[in-house]
Each structure stands twice: as structure tokens, then as C-alpha cells.
C-alpha positions as CSV (number, residue, x, y, z in Angstrom):
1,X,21.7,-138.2,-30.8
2,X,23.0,-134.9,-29.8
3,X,20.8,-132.9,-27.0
4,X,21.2,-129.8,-25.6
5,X,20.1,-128.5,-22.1
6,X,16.5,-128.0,-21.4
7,X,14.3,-124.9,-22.2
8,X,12.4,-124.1,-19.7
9,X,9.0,-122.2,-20.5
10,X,6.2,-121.5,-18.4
11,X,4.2,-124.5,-20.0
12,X,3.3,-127.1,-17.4
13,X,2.9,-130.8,-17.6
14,X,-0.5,-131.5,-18.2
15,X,-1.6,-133.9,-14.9
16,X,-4.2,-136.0,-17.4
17,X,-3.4,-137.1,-20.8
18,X,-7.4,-136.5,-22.6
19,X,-6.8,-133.1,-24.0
20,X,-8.7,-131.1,-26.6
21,X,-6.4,-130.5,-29.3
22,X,-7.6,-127.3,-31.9
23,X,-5.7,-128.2,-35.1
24,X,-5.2,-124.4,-37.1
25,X,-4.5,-126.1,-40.5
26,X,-5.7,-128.9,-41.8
27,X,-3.5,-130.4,-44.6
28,X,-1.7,-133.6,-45.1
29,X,1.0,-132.3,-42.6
30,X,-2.4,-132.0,-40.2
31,X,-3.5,-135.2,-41.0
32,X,-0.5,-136.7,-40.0
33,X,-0.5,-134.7,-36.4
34,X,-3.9,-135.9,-35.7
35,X,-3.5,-139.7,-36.4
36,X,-0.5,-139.7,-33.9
37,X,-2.6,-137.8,-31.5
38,X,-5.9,-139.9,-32.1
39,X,-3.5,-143.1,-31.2
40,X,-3.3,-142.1,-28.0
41,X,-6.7,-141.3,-27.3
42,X,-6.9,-137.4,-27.3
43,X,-9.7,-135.1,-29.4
44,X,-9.0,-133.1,-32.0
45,X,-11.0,-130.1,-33.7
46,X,-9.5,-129.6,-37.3
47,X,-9.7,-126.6,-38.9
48,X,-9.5,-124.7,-41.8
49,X,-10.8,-123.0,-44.5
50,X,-12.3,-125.4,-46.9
51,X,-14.3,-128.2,-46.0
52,X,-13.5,-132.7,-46.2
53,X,-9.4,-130.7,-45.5
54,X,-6.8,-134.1,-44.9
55,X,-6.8,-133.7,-41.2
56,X,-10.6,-133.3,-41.1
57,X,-11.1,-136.8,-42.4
58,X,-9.7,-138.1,-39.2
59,X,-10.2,-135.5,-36.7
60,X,-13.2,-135.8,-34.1
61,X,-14.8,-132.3,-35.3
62,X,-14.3,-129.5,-38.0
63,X,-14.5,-126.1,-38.2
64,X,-14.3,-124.2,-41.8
65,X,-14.0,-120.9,-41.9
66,X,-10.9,-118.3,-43.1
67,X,-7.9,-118.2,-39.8
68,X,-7.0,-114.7,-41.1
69,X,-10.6,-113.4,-39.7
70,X,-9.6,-113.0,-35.8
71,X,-13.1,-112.6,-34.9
72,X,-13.9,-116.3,-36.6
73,X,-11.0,-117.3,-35.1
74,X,-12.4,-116.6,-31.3
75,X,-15.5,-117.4,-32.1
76,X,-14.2,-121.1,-32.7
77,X,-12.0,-121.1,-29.9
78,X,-14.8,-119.9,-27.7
79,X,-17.1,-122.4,-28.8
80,X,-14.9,-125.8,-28.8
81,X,-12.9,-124.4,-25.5
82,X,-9.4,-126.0,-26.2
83,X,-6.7,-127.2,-23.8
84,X,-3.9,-126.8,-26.6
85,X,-3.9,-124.9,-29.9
86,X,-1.4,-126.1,-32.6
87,X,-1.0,-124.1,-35.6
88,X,-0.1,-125.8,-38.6
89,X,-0.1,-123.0,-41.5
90,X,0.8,-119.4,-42.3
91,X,-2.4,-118.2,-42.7
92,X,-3.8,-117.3,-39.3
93,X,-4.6,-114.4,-37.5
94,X,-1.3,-115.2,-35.0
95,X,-1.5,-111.9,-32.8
96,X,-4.7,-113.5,-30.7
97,X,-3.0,-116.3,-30.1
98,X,-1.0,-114.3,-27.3
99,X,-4.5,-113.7,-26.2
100,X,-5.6,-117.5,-26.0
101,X,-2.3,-118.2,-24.2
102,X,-3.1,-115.5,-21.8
103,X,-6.8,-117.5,-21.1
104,X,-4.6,-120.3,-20.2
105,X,-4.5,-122.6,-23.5
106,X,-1.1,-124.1,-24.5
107,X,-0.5,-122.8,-28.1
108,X,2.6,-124.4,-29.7
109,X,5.1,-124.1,-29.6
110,X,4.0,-120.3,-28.2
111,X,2.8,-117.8,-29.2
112,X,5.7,-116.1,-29.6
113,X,7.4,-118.7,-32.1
114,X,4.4,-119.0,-34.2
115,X,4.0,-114.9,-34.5
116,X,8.1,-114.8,-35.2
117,X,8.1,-117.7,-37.8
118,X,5.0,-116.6,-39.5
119,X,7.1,-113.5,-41.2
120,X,10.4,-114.0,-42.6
121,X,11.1,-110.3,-41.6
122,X,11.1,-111.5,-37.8
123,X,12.6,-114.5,-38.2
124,X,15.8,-113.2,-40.4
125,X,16.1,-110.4,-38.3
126,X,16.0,-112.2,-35.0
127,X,18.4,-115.2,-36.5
128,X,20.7,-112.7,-38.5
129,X,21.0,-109.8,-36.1
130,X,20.2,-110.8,-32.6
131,X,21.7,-114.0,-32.9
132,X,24.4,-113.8,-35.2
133,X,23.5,-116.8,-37.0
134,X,24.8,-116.8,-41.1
135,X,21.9,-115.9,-43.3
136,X,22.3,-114.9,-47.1
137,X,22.2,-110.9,-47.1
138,X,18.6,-109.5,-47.8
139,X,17.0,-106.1,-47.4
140,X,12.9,-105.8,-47.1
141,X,10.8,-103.7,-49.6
142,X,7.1,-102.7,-50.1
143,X,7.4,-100.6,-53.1
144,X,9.0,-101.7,-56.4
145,X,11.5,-98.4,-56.4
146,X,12.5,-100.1,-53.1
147,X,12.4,-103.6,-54.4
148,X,14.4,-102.6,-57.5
149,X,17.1,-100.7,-55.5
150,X,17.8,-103.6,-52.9
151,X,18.3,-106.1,-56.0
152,X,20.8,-103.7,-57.5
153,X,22.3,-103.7,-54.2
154,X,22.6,-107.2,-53.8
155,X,23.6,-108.1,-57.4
156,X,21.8,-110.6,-59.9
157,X,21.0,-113.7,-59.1
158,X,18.6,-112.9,-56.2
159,X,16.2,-114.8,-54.1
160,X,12.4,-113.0,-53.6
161,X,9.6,-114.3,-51.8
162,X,6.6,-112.6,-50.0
163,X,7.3,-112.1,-46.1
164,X,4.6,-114.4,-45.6
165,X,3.9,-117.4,-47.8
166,X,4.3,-121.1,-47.7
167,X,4.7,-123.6,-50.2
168,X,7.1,-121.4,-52.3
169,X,3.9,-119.2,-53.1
170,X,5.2,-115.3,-55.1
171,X,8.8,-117.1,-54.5
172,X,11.1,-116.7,-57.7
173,X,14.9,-116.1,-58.7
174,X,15.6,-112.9,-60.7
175,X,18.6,-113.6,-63.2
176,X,18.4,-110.0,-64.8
177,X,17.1,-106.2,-64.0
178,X,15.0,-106.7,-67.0
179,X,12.5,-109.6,-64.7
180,X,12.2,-107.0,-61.8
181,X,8.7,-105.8,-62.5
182,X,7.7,-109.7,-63.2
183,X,9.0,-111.1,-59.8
184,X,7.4,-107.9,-57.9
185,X,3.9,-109.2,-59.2
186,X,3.9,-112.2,-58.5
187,X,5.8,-112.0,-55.0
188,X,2.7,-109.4,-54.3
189,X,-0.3,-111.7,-55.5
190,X,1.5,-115.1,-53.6
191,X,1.6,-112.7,-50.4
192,X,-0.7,-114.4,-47.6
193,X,-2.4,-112.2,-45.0
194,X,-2.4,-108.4,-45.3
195,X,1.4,-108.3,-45.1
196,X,2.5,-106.6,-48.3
197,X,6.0,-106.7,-48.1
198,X,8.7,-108.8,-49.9
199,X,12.7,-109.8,-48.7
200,X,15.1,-110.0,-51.5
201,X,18.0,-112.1,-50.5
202,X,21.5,-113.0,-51.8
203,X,21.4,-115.6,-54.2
204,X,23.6,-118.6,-52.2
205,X,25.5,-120.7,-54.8
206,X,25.0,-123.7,-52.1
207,X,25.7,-127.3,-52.8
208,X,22.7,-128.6,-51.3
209,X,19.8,-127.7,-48.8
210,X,19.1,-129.7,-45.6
211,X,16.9,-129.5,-43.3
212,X,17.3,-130.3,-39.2
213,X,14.3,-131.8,-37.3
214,X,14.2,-130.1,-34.0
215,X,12.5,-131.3,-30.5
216,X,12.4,-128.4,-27.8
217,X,10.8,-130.5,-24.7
218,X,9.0,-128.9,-21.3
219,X,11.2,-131.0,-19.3
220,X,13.7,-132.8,-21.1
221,X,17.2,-131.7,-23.5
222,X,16.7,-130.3,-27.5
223,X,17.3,-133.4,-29.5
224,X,17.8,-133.3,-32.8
225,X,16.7,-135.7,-35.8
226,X,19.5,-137.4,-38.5
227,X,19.6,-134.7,-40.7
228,X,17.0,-135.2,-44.1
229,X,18.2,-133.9,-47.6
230,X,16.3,-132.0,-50.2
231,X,14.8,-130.9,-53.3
232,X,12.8,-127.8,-53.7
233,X,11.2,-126.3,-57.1
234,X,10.3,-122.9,-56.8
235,X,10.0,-123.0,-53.4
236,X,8.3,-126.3,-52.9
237,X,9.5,-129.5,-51.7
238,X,9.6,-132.5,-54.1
239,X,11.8,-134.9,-53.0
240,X,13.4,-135.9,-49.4
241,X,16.3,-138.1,-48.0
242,X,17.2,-139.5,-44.7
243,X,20.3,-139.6,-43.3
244,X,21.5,-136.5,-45.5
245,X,25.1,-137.4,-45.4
246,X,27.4,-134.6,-43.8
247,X,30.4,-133.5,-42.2
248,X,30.5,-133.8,-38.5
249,X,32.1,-130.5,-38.0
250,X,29.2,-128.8,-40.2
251,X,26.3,-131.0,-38.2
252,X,27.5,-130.0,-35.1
253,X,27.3,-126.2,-36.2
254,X,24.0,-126.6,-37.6
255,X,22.8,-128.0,-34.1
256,X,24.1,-125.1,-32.8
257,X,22.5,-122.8,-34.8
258,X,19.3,-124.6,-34.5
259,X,19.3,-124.5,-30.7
260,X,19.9,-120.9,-30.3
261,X,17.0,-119.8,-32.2
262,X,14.6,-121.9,-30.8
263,X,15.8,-121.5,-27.3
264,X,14.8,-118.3,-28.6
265,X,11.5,-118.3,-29.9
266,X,10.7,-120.7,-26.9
267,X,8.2,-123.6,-26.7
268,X,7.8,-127.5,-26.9
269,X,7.4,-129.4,-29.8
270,X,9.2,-130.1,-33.6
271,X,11.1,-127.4,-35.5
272,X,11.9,-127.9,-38.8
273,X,14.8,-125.9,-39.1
274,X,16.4,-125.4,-42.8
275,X,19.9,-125.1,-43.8
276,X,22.2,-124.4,-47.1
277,X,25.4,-126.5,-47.2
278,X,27.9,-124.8,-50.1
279,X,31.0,-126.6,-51.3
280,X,33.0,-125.0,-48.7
281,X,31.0,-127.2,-46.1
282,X,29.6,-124.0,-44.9
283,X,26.5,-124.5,-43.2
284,X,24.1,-120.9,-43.5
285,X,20.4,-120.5,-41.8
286,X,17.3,-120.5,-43.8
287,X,14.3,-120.8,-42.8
288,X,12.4,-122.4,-39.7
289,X,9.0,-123.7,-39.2
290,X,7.7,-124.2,-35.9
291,X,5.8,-127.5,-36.9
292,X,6.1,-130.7,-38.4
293,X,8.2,-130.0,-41.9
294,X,6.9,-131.3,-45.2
295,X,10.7,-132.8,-46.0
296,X,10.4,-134.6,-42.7
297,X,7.5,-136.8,-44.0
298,X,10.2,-139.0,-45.3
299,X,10.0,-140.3,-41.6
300,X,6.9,-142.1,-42.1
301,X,9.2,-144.8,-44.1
302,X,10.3,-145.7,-40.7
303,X,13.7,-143.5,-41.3
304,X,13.9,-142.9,-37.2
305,X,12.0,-144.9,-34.2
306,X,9.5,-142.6,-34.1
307,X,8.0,-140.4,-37.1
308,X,8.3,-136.4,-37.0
309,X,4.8,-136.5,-36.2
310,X,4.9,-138.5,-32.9
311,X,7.4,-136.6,-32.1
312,X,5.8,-133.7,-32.3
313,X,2.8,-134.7,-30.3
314,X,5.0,-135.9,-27.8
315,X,6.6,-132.9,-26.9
316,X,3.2,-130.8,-27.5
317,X,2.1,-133.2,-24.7
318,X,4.9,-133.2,-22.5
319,X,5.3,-137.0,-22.6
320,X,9.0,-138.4,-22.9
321,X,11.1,-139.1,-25.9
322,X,13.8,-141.7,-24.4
323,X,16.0,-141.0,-27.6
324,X,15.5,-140.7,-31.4
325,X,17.5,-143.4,-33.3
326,X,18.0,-144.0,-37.5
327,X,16.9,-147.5,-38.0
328,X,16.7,-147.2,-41.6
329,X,17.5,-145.3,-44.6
330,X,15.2,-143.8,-46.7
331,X,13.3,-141.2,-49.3
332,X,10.2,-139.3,-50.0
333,X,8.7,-138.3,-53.5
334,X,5.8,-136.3,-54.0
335,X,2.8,-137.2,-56.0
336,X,1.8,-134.0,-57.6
337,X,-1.5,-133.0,-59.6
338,X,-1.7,-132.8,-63.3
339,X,-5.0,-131.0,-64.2
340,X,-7.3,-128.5,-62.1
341,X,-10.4,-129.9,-61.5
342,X,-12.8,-130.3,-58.7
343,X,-12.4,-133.6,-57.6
344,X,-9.8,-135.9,-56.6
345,X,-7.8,-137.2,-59.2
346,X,-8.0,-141.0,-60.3
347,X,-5.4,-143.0,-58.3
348,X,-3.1,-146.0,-59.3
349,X,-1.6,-147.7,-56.3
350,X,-1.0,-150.9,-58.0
351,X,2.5,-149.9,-59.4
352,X,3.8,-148.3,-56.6
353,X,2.9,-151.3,-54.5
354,X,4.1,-153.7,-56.8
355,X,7.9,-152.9,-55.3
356,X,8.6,-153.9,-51.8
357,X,9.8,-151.3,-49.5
358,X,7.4,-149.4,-50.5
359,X,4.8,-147.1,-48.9
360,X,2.1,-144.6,-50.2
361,X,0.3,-141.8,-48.7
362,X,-2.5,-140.2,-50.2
363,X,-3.5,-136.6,-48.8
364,X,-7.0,-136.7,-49.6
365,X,-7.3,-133.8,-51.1
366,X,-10.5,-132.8,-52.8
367,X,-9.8,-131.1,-55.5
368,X,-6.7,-130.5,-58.1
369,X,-4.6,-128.1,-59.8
370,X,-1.9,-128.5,-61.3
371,X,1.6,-129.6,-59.6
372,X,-0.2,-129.6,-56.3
373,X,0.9,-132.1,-53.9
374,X,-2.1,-135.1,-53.8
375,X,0.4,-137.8,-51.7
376,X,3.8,-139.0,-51.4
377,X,5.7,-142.3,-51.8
378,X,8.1,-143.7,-49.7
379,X,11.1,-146.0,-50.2
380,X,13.2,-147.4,-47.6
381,X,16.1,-150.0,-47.0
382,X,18.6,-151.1,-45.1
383,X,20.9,-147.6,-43.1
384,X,23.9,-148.4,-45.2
385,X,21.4,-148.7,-48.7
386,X,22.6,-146.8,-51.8
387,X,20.2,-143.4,-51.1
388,X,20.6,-142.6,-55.3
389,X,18.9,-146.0,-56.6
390,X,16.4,-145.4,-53.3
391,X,16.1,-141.6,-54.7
392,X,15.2,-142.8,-58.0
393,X,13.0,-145.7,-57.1
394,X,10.7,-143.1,-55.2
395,X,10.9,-140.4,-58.2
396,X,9.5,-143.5,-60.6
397,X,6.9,-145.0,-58.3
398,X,5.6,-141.7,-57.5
399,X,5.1,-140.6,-61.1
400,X,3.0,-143.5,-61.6
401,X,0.3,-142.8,-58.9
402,X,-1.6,-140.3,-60.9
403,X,-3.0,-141.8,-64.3
């Protein structure tokens, strides 16, 4: 795989492997994390803000309590002492975690990446404007006059989301002036954190959306996954594919893009960095998460020798990675709720399993609503396998899993 030169930060090598990992986050992207890092022996403290969360079904302790409360947060951090923090959502108070790296606790990637990639305002600006890398066009607004003028400005279709959200939360596209006042709402009431402010961005006619696993490493080159393919409703991912087939010449600019900005935002460990590809093979910057990606979960058929998540823990760790390899092709499809209730729903893994190549994860959520994401099915076959019949195996097996 392609690499780049090192980044160095001023993380060391830890000299002994048992480490107290504090997980900030505790979903099925969590849970994941932790069973790679449980593998090889280390503790984990999982947090979050509801109780039985997916990582807290594996981790060693728990802590539930609300990340945006700094004081909570210290409070937990003071008590459980941890060598490493890893954030894994949106939601947390990120300005103490410069504090906490100041006491001498790794947070990852830093602090710095995690306060950047928590707001899309400092991420666009520092990948659009510092770096020069192609983004849609956007303008920021807190009021609706000011929301209102930048979509005129921009022209209809447009792109809004809150500046912090996750999971396609307040995120819609506005077709006409006369949907303004709707897509202001709900942009405001899916807004995470105290940050009240929404980005309204060019609407990019693209011909499909990619996303480019990342691995900065404390003593070692920026590899880069095979890059995974798609599918996002309102915001949230659905379905995923690995290899996403593309042009050399636009891969190569993608890796380029990818290793600038986090070269910038500095760090070890996985980046999921996310493109648009339009029909002119022009590749333009997304979005980034410092953290394990929810498309990337598609690596848990096996896609690569070792899973986003391992990889991940690898580099938080600053153990090696001797080279990331595709050793088969293959596809994720989400299993999504289909009431709200309390519980978990009734599962049916006897259809899905029926079919060989076959996996199924299920989250372990505790409760429902509807079109949330409960688990995930994966399909896989040979490197060279036809990635629309695997694409549509997934999509059927995955609609079966909830009764």
C-alpha cells in the first residue's frame, strides 16, 4: 500500500504493553475497539451516557454519565487514572482533553485532532483554507436571516447539517427557498453540545462517496487502507464496499489530501477520511473522523489482514503494522430498528446464516427506535467477486435479521 513519511508527535512509545484504556463512547464502533484491545491483554474503562452501551458489555469497567459535563468528565478521569484516552463520539466536553494530555495521558489521536474534527467549522476551514484541499463551498450561520442569505448565495440544492452532529443528526438537503425554515429546525434540534451553529454547503452532484481509511503511526509511514465505497441516507451510513473501485490518478490524490490534513491535526491512530468522486473523476474532501469509521466495519468480513479496529489499536499503542493487504472482497449492510421500544428487538440469525460467506454482528443495543442501527451483516468472497451480487446479498440478509 501507499505510505507516506512519518509524523512525528511528542507521543512516546509506551515501554510496557498493560495500559488502561478510557473508552469516551461506547457504541458498536466501541465495542469493536475494545475486543481488539482486550485480545491483547489491556483494560478498558467504557463510557458513556446510558448504561449495558455495546462496548460496556465487553469492557473491564463502566462509567455512565453525560461527556458534555467537564466536571463528570474529570471526575472519571480522576478516579480510573488512565494511561490513554480514546474518544469515540462527538459528544464530549473536548477542550479538557488538552488538559488530560497536559497531566501526561495519551489522548488519540490528540487533543488537537479530536477538538478540530469535533466541529465541522474547524475542520472545513483548516482543510479548505489552510490547506487548500477541494471542499464544496459553504458559509456558517447562527441565525435563520443568516442561514437564509448563505442558501441564496449558494443556490438550491444545498447541503445543511449542525456543526456538530454525527450520525446524519439535523442533516437535510434543501431543494427550494420555501423548506428554509424546516431545515433550520431541525439542523438546530439535531445540534450536539451547546454549539448552535449550522454550515450550508454546495450541493456536489458527485457520482459516488468513498471513504479512505487512514493510519498516522508514532514511529512508522501514513498507510492507507483499499479504499471502501458507500451509501448514506440522510446522513447515515447503510451500506459499505471494499475495494471501492477507482482511478489511480484520483486514489493517489485522495492519499494526498488525506495525508496533509492529518499530518495536520497530528496524532496516531485510524482516520476515516471521506471523499466525493463526481463523473469528472474529481476527487473533493468531506468529512474526517479521527476514529474508527462506521463504513470501515465492512473490514470485519476479512476485507484487509487486519480489521480497522486492530488497526486502530495498533497505532494507539504504538505497536507495528508490517503492511495492510486486501485479501478479499467484500460488503456491509446495516440491520436497522423498526419500532421504538425499550428493549432489544427479537433477532433472526437463522437466514442470514443459512448463506455461506456470511457474518453477523449484533451491537447490543438496549433499546429501539426506529431506523436505528441494531447490527450489521457481512458478505465476502473471492478479490475479483462481482461486488453488485455481494452488495445485494448483504442488503437481503440484512433485512431479514429483525422479525
Amino acid at each position: 500500500m501507499a505510505n507516506r513519511k512519518t509524523v512525528h508527535t511528542h507521543i512516546k512509545i509506551h515501554r510496557y504493553l498493560m495500559k488502561k484504556i478510557m473508552l469516551l463512547g461506547s457504541g458498536e464502533l466501541g465495542k469493536e475497539f475494545t475486543i481488539a484491545a482486550k485480545r491483547a491483554g489491556q483494560f478498558v474503562i467504557a463510557c458513556d451516557k446510558y448504561d449495558n452501551a455495546p462496548a460496556m458489555q465487553v469492557a473491564d469497567e463502566r462509567e455512565v454519565f453525560d461527556m458534555l459535563n467537564g466536571d463528570m468528565l474529570d471526575a472519571a478521569v480522576r478516579k480510573h487514572r488512565p494511561d490513554i484516552i480514546v474518544p469515540e463520539i462527538e459528544a464530549i466536553r473536548t477542550e479538557r482533553l488538552f488538559d488530560f494530555e497536559r497531566q501526561g495521558i495519551q489522548v488519540v489521536p490528540s487533543a488537537r485532532a479530536v477538538n478540530f474534527t469535533m466541529n465541522r467549522k474547524a475542520i472545513r476551514d483548516l482543510a479548505a483554507k489552510e490547506l487548500g484541499l477541494r471542499t464544496a463551498k459553504y458559509f456558517y450561520a447562527r441565525t435563520f436571516d443568516e442561514f437564509k442569505s448563505a442558501a441564496l448565495k449558494i443556490g438550491f440544492p444545498c447541503v445543511v447539517k449542525p456543526l456538530m452532529s454525527s450520525s446524519g443528526h439535523g442533516q437535510s438537503i434543501v431543494r427550494a427557498e420555501d423548506e428554509l425554515h424546516k431545515a433550520f429546525d431541525n439542523a438546530m434540534q439535531g445540534s450536539r453540545g451547546d454549539v448552535k451553529e449550522l454550515i450550508i454547503e454546495e450541493f456536489i452532484r458527485f457520482k459516488s462517496e468513498f471513504t479512505l481509511l487512514t493510519v498516522t503511526q508514532m514511529n512508522g509511514p501514513t498507510l492507507f487502507c483499499p479504499p471502501i465505497g458507500h451509501v448514506q441516507k440522510g446522513g447515515d451510513y447503510r451500506e459499505s464496499w471494499q475495494p471501492y473501485r477507482i482511478d489511480s490518478t484520483a486514489l493517489r490524490h485522495a492519499e494526498d489530501m488525506a495525508y496533509k490534513v492529518t499530518r495536520a491535526l497530528t496524532g496516531a491512530g485510524i482516520w476515516g477520511v471521506e471523499f466525493f468522486l463526481t463523473e469528472e473523476n474529481e476527487v473533493i474532501f468531506s468529512e474526517l473522523s479521527p476514529r474508527p469509521h462506521d463504513t470501515g466495519m465492512v473490514t470485519l468480513a476479512h476485507t484487509t489482514n487486519l480489521s480497522e479496529f486492530e488497526l486502530h489499536f495498533r497505532a494507539v499503542m504504538g505497536l507495528p503494522i508490517a503492511g495492510i493487504h486486501l485479501e478479499h472482497s467484500g460488503c456491509s449492510a446495516v440491520v436497522l430498528a423498526k419500532e421504538d421500544a425499550n428493549h432489544e428487538p427479537r433477532y433472526n440469525l437463522v437466514d442470514a446464516l443459512k448463506e455461506d460467506y456470511t457474518r453477523v454482528r449484533i451491537f447490543g443495543k438496549p433499546s429501539q427506535h426506529v431506523g436505528r442501527r441494531m447490527g450489521v451483516v457481512l458478505c465476502y468472497g473471492e478479490t475479483d467477486a462481482d461486488m453488485d451480487a455481494l452488495r445485494a446479498k448483504a442488503k437481503r440478509l440484512a433485512d431479514t435479521v429483525i422479525r
